[in-house]
C-alpha positions in Angstrom: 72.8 74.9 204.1 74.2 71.7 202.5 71.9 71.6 199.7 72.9 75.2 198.8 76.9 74.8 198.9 76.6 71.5 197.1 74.4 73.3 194.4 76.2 76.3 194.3 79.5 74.4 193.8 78.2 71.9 190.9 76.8 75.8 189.3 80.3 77.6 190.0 82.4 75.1 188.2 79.9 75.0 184.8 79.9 78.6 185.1 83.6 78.9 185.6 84.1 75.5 183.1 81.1 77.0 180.4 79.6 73.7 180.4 76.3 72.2 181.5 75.5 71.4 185.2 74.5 67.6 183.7 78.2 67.7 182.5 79.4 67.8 186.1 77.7 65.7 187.8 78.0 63.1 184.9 81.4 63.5 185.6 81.5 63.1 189.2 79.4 59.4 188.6 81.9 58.2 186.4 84.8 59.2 189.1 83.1 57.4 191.2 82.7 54.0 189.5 85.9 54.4 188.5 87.4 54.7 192.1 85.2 52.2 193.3 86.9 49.4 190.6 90.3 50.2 191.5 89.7 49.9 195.2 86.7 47.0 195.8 86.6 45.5 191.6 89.0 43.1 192.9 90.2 40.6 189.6 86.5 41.3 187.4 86.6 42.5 184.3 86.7 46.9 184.5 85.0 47.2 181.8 81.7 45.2 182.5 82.0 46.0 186.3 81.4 49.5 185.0 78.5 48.6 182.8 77.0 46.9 186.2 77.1 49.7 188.4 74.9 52.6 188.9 75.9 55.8 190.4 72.8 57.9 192.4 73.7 61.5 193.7 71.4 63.5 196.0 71.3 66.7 194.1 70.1 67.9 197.2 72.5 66.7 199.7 75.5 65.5 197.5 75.0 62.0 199.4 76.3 59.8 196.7 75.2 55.7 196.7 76.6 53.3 194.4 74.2 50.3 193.3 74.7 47.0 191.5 72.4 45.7 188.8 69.8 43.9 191.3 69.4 47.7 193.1 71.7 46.7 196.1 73.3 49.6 197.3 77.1 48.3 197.5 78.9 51.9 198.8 81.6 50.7 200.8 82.0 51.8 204.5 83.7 55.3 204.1 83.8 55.2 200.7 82.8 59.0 200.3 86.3 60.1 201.6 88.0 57.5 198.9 86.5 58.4 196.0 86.8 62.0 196.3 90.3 61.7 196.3 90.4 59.3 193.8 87.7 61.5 191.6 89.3 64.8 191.9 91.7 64.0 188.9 88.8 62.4 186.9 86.6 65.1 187.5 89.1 67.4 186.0 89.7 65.4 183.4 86.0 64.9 182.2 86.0 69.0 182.5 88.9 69.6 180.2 87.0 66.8 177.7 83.8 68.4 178.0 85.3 72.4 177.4 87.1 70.9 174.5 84.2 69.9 172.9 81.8 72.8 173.5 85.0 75.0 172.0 84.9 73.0 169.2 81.5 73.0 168.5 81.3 76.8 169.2 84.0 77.7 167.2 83.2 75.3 164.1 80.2 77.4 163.8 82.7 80.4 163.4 84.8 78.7 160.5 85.2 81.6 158.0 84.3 84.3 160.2 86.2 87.2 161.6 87.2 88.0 165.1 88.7 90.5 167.0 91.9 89.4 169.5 94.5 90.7 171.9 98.0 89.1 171.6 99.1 88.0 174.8 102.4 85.4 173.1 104.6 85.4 170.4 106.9 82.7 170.4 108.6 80.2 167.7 106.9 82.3 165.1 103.6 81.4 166.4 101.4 84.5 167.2 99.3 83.6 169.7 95.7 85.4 170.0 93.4 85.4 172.8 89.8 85.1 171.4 88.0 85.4 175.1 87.1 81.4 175.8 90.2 79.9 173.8 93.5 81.1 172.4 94.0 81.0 168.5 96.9 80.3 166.9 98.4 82.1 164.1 101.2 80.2 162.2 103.7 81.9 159.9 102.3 80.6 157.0 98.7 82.6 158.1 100.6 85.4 159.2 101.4 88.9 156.7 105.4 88.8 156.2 105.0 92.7 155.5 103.3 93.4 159.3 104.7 93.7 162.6 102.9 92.2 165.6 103.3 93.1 169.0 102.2 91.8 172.8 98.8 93.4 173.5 98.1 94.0 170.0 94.3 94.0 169.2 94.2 92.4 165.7 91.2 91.0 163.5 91.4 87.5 162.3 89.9 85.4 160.5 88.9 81.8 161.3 90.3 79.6 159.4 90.1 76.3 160.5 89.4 74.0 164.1 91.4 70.6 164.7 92.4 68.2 167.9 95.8 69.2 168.2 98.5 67.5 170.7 97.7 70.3 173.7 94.2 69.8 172.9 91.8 71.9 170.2 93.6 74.4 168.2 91.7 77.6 167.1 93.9 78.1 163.6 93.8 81.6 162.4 94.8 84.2 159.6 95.2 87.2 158.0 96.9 86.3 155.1 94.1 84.3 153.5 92.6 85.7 150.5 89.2 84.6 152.4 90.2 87.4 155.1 90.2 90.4 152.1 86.5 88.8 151.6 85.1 88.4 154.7 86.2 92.8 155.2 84.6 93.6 152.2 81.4 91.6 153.5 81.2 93.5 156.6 82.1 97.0 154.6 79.9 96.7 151.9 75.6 96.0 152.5 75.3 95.3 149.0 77.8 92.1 149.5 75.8 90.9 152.9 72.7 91.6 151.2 74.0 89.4 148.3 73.1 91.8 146.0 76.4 92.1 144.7 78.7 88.8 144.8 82.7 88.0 145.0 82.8 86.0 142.0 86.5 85.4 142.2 89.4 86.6 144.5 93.3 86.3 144.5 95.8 87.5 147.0 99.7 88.0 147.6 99.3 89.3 151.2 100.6 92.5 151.7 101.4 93.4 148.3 98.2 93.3 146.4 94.9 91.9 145.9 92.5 90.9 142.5 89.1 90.6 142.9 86.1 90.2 140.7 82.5 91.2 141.4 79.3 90.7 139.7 75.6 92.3 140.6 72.3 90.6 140.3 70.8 94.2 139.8 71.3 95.8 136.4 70.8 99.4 138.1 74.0 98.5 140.7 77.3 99.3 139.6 79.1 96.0 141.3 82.7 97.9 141.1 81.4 100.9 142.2 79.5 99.8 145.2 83.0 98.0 147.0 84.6 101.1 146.5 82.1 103.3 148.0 82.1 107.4 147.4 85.2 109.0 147.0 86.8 105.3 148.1 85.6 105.0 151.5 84.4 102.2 151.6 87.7 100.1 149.6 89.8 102.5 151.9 88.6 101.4 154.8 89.8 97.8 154.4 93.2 98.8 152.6 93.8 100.5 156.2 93.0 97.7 157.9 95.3 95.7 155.4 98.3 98.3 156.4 98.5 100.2 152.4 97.9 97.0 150.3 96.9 97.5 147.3 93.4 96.5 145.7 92.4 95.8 142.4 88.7 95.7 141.8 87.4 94.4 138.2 84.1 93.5 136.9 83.1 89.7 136.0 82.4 89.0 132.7 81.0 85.9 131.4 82.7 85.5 128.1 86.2 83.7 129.2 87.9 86.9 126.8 86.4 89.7 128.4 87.3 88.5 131.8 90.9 87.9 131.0 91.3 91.3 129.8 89.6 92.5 132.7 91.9 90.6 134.9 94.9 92.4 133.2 93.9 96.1 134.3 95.5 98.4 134.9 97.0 97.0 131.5 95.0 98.1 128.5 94.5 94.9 126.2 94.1 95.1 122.9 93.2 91.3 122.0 92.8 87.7 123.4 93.4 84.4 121.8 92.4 81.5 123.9 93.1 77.8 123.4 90.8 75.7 125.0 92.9 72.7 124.7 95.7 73.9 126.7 94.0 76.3 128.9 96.2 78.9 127.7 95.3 82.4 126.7 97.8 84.6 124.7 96.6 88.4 125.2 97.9 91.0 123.7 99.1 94.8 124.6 100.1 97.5 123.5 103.9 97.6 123.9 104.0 100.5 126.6 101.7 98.3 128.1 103.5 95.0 128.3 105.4 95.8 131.8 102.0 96.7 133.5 100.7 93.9 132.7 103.4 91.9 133.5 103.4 93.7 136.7 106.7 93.5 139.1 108.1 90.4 139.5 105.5 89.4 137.2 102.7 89.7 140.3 100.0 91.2 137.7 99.9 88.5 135.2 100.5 86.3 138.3 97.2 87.0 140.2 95.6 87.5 136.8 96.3 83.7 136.4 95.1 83.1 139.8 91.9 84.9 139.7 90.6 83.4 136.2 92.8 80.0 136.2 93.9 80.8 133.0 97.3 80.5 132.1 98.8 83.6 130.1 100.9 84.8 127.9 101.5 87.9 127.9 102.1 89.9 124.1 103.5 93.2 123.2 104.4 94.5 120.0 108.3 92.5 119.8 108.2 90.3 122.7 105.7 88.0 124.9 105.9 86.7 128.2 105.3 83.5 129.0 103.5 83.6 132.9 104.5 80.1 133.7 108.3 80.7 133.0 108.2 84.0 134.1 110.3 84.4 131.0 109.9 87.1 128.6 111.7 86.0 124.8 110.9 87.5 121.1 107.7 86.8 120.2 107.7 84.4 116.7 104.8 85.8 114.3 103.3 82.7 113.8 99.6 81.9 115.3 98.0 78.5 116.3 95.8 78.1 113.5 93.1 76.4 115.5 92.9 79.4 118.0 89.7 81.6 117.7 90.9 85.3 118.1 88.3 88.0 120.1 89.1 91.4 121.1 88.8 92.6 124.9 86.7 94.4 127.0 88.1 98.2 125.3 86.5 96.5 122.0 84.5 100.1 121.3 88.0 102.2 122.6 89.9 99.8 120.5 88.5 100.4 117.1 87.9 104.0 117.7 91.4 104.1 118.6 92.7 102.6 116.0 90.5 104.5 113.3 92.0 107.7 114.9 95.4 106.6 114.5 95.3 105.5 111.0 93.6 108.7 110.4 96.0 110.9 112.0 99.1 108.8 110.4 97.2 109.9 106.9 96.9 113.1 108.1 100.6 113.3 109.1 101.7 111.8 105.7 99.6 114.4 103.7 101.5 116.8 105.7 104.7 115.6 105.7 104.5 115.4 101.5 102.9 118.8 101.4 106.3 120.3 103.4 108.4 118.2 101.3 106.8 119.7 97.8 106.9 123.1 99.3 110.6 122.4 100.6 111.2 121.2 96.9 110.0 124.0 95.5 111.4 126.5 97.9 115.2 124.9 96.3 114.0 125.1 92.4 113.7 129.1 93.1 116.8 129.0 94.8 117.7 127.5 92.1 116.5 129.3 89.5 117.7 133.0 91.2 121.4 131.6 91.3 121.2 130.5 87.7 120.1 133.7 86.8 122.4 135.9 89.0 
């Protein structure tokens, strides 16, 4: 039957399109005005002839009648045959326009999420990803320089960001953001979607290593302990996924001190002097502890700097180095008098530590003089014999 085909046709091409019914047959009206200008409009203006003329489809039939504003139907004498050769490319047109904008919408909604894709291109150092209704696209700068991609590939992304590009909308996506780390531990850890415990603060050098800080709105629930699950499941779970890179996860702390120390680990620091002025914290180590917190290449201190947007200097016991230089010089014993020294988050560790040192250097002094007196006295009888012999 007519009525069927013509129904079926207008359903076929939203379903194949994914847009609305409405959508095509709003875009079959406007195909049709616009033929009917360029062949019959004659020397009017386009643009109010458009505004004049109304366009009435028989959903039914798929009988189309064009009218004028007094209602008098004005379809030219075989204009049906006309105008659907004159539509087809309009019709496509308004398609394309109306996918574009239900992939942007859809996809907006999906801005900072993570999605599964198959590569099906790799060219000019784009990856492209097919996402199922659109393709996104992974630039080099969004893309890991230590992984290897491959056609076919089934990769997670994440979402990073939807734009009107020349070729139409682009789907941007990445797996080197720092965002990306986030969104894993999100979907690996309940106590993160539950927002029981939060991501305070995150830093990244994809591939190499990760910093991130975690706080928990329940006393009772170890924040640290809860991303990296028993016996590390949970934390080695998403270092697989990130192909062996490295993950360093630190409580918050609210006193600016604590959480630069923090930021430091694995390095053990031993105190922090902050300027507030400059926003500039000098922290000190132990001096088998300066290059691990330095890090290599200076990546600790760097991502320390990153995740607390402090800048640092970094203090052992004959040098510092300076993390905005990258330079490490002897460090000059003089102290910014208007800076407010505070120890770190060993404080306890610290002063125990240092009350067992000072007690084993007495300790070893004691001893050392005790085997000097007995040495001493060990020669006067030596002494003494000789003389006597």
């Amino acid at each position: 039957m007519a009525t069927s085909e013509f129904k079926l046709a207008i359903a076929q091409v939203a379903t194949e399109r994914g847009i609305s019914p409405e959508d095509v047959i709003s875009s079959i009206k406007s195909a049709m005005i616009k033929a009917y200008i360029r062949d019959f409009g004659g020397t009017a203006d386009k643009d109010k002839l458009a505004e004049q003329i109304t366009v009435n489809i028989d959903e039914e039939t798929g009988e189309t009648r064009l009218f004028d504003l007094d209602g008098k139907d004005i379809t030219p004498s075989g204009f049906g045959r006309i105008a659907a050769n004159a539509a087809r490319g309009v019709i496509s047109q308004k398609i394309r326009e109306s996918e574009k904008q239900m992939i942007l919408a859809e996809f907006k909604d999906k801005i900072g999420e993570i999605m599964i894709g198959t590569i099906f291109r790799i060219e000019d150092g784009f990856v492209i990803v097919d996402l199922g209704k659109t393709q996104g696209i992974m630039p080099y700068s969004e893309q890991v320089q230590s992984e290897s991609y491959y056609l076919n590939q089934k990769i997670k992304v994440l979402v990073k960001e939807v734009k009107q590009g020349v070729k139409g909308t682009e789907v941007i996506v990445s797996r080197s953001s720092a965002d990306f780390v986030k969104k894993l531990f999100e979907a690996e850890v309940p106590e993160i979607a539950n927002g029981t415990v939060e991501i305070v603060a995150i830093a990244r050098e994809a591939g190499s290593r990760t910093k991130m800080a975690v706080t928990s709105a329940d006393d009772k629930i170890d924040p640290v302990g809860s991303c990296v699950g028993q016996k590390g499941v949970r934390v080695q779970s998403i270092i697989t996924e990130l192909l062996g890179e490295k993950i360093d996860i630190i409580p918050y702390a609210t006193s600016t001190e604590k959480f630069i120390a923090s930021a430091l680990s694995p390095a053990r620091v031993t105190e922090v002097i902050i300027d507030e002025a400059e926003n500039k914290a000098v922290v000190s180590v132990p001096e088998d502890q300066l290059s691990l917190a330095i890090g290599k290449d200076g990546q600790n201190v760097r991502l320390a700097f990153k995740l607390t947007k402090w800048k640092m200097d970094i203090k052992g016991t004959k040098t510092i180095f300076d993390s905005e230089s990258g330079i490490q010089k002897a460090f000059a014993q003089s102290e910014s008098k208007s800076s407010t020294p505070s120890m770190g988050i060993w404080d306890e560790l610290i002063a125990k530590t240092k009350l067992e040192a000072e007690e084993k250097a007495r300790e070893d002094k004691e001893a050392l003089d005790r085997l000097n007196k007995e040495e001493s006295a060990e020669e006067k009888s030596e002494e003494t014999t000789e003389t006597n012999e």
